[in-house]
PLY file of the C-alpha trace (Angstrom):
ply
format ascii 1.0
element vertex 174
property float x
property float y
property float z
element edge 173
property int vertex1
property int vertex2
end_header
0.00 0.00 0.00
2.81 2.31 1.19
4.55 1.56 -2.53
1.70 2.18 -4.18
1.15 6.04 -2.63
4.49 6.18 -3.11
4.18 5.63 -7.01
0.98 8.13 -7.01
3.25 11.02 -5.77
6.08 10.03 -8.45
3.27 11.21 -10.43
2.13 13.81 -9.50
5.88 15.31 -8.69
5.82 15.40 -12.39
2.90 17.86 -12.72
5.14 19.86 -9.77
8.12 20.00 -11.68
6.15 20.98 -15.36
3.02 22.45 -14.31
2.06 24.57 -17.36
3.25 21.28 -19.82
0.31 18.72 -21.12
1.15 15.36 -20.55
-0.23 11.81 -21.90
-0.17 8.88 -20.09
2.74 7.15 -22.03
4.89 10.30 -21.15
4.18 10.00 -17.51
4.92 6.27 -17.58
7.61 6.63 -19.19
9.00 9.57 -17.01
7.80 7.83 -13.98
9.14 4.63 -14.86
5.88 3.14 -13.72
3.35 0.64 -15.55
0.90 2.16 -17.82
-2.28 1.43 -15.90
-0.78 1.94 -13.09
-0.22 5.55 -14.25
-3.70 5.26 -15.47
-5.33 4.74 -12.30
-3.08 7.25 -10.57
-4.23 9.75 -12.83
-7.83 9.24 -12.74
-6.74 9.93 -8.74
-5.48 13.04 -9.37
-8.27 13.79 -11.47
-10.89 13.45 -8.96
-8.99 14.80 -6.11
-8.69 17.86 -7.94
-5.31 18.08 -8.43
-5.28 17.44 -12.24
-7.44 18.21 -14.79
-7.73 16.54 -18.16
-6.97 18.16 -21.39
-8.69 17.43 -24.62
-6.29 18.57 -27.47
-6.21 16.47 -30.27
-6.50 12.83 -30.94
-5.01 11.42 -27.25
-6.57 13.56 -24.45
-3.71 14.95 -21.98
-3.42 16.41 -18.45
-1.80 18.93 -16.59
-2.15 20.42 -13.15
-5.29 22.34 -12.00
-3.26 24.79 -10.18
-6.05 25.36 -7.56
-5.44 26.28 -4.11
-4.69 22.55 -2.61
-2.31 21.82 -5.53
-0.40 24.89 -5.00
-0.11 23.93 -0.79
1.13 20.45 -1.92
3.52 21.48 -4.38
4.68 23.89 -1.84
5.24 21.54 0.81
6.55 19.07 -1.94
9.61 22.14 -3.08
10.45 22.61 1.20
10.71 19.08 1.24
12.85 18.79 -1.54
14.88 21.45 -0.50
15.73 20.17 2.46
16.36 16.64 1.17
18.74 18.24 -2.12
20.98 19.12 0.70
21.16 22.93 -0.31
20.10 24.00 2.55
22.52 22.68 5.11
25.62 23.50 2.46
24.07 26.91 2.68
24.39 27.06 6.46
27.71 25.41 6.88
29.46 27.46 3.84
28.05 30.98 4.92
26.68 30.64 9.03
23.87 32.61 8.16
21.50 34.22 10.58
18.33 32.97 7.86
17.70 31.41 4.88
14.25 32.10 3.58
12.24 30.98 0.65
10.37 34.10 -0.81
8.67 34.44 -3.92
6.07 32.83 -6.24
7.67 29.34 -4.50
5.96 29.94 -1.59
2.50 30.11 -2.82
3.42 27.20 -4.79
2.92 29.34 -7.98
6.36 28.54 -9.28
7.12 26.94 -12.63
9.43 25.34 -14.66
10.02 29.24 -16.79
10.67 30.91 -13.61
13.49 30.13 -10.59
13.67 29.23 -6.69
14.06 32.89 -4.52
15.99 32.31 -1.71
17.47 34.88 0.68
20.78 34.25 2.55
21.59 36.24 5.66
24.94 36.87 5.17
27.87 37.76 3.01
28.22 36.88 -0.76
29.79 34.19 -1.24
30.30 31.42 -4.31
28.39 27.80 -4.79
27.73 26.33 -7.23
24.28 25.18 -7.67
24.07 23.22 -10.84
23.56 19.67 -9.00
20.59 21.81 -6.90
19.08 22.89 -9.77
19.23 19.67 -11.59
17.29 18.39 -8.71
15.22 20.53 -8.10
14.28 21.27 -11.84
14.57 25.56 -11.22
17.14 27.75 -11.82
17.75 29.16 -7.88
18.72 32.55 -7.45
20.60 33.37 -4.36
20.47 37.22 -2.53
22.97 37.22 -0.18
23.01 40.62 2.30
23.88 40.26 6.24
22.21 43.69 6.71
18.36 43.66 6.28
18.48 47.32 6.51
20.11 47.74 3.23
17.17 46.08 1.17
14.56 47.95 0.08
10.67 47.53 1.82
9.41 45.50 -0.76
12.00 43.34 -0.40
11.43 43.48 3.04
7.94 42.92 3.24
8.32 39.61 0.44
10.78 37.54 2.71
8.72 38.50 6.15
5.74 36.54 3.62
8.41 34.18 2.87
9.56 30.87 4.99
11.84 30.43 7.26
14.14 27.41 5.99
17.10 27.99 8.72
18.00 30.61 11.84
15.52 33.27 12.53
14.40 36.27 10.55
14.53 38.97 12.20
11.72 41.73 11.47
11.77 44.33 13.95
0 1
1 2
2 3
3 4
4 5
5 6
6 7
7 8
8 9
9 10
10 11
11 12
12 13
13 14
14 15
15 16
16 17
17 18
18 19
19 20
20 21
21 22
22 23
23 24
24 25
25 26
26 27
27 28
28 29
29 30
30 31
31 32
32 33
33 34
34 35
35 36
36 37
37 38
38 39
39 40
40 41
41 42
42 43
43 44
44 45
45 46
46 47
47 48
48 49
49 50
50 51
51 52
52 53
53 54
54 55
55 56
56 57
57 58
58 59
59 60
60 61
61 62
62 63
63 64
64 65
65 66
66 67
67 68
68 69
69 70
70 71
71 72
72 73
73 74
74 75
75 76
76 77
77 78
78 79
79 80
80 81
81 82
82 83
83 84
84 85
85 86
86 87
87 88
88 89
89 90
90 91
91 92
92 93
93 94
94 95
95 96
96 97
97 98
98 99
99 100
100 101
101 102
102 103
103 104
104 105
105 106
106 107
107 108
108 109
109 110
110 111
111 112
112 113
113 114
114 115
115 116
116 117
117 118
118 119
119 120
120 121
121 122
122 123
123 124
124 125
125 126
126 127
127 128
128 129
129 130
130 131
131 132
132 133
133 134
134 135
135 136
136 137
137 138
138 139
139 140
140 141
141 142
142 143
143 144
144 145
145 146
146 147
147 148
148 149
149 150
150 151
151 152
152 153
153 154
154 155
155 156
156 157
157 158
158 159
159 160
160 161
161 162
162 163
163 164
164 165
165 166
166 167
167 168
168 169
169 170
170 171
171 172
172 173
């Protein structure tokens, strides 16, 4: 039973990482590396849990995610998850000893997509990492802002990482 929930979010981790693409169930079973009706039946899941929505576009009908309010929480939850598990965030905190990392951006409503990157502020000094095995993982380009002094960014700035999440150390506001 476990395996087999385990296999449904292999699935739908696809619609996370390509949320604007159309896929058919071949593709996904393919990608997923898991038996077509298998696939099948996870996808009629989805489908009535509301986190995909089929697509009728020519001769095979597709799917893609609904990008409603409970897909964007799960894909959310899904990127801090992976995020954690990529490693990047303790590499971030024993390169640089930041006072926070936080996730700001479109990531955090769980609006991000495979056009657009990862936002992530570092509390401290600029410093060099590469981030190509991160990004690879993570499917997003991740930008880094580095500054140890919040005073020095502007309010909007400001205001976006206080409505961002705290990934490591403590954000200090006020």
């Amino acid at each position: 039973m476990l395996y087999q929930q385990f296999n449904k979010y292999k699935v739908l981790s696809v619609f996370f990482d390509y949320p604007n693409k159309k896929f058919q169930l071949r593709e996904l079973s393919r990608i997923t590396e898991i038996a077509l009706p298998s696939v099948k039946k996870y996808v009629e899941e989805l489908t009535r849990e509301g986190f995909v929505k089929e697509v009728n576009t020519g001769i095979y009908k597709g799917f893609r995610s609904s990008l409603n309010r409970e897909y964007g929480i799960l894909k959310r939850n899904d990127l801090l998850y992976r995020l954690e598990t990529s490693g990047l965030i303790r590499e971030l905190e024993d390169r640089f000893t930041p006072n926070c990392i936080v996730l700001y951006g479109s990531a955090v409503k769980g609006l991000d997509d495979e056009r657009g990157d990862i936002d992530i502020f570092v509390q401290s000094r600029k410093g060099e990492i590469d981030l190509e095995k991160y990004e690879s993982m993570l499917k997003r380009k991740i930008s880094l802002l580095f500054e140890p002094d919040l005073e020095k960014l502007s309010n909007e700035l400001r205001n976006s990482l206080a409505n961002g999440i705290v990934l490591s150390g403590f954000l200090k506001v006020i």
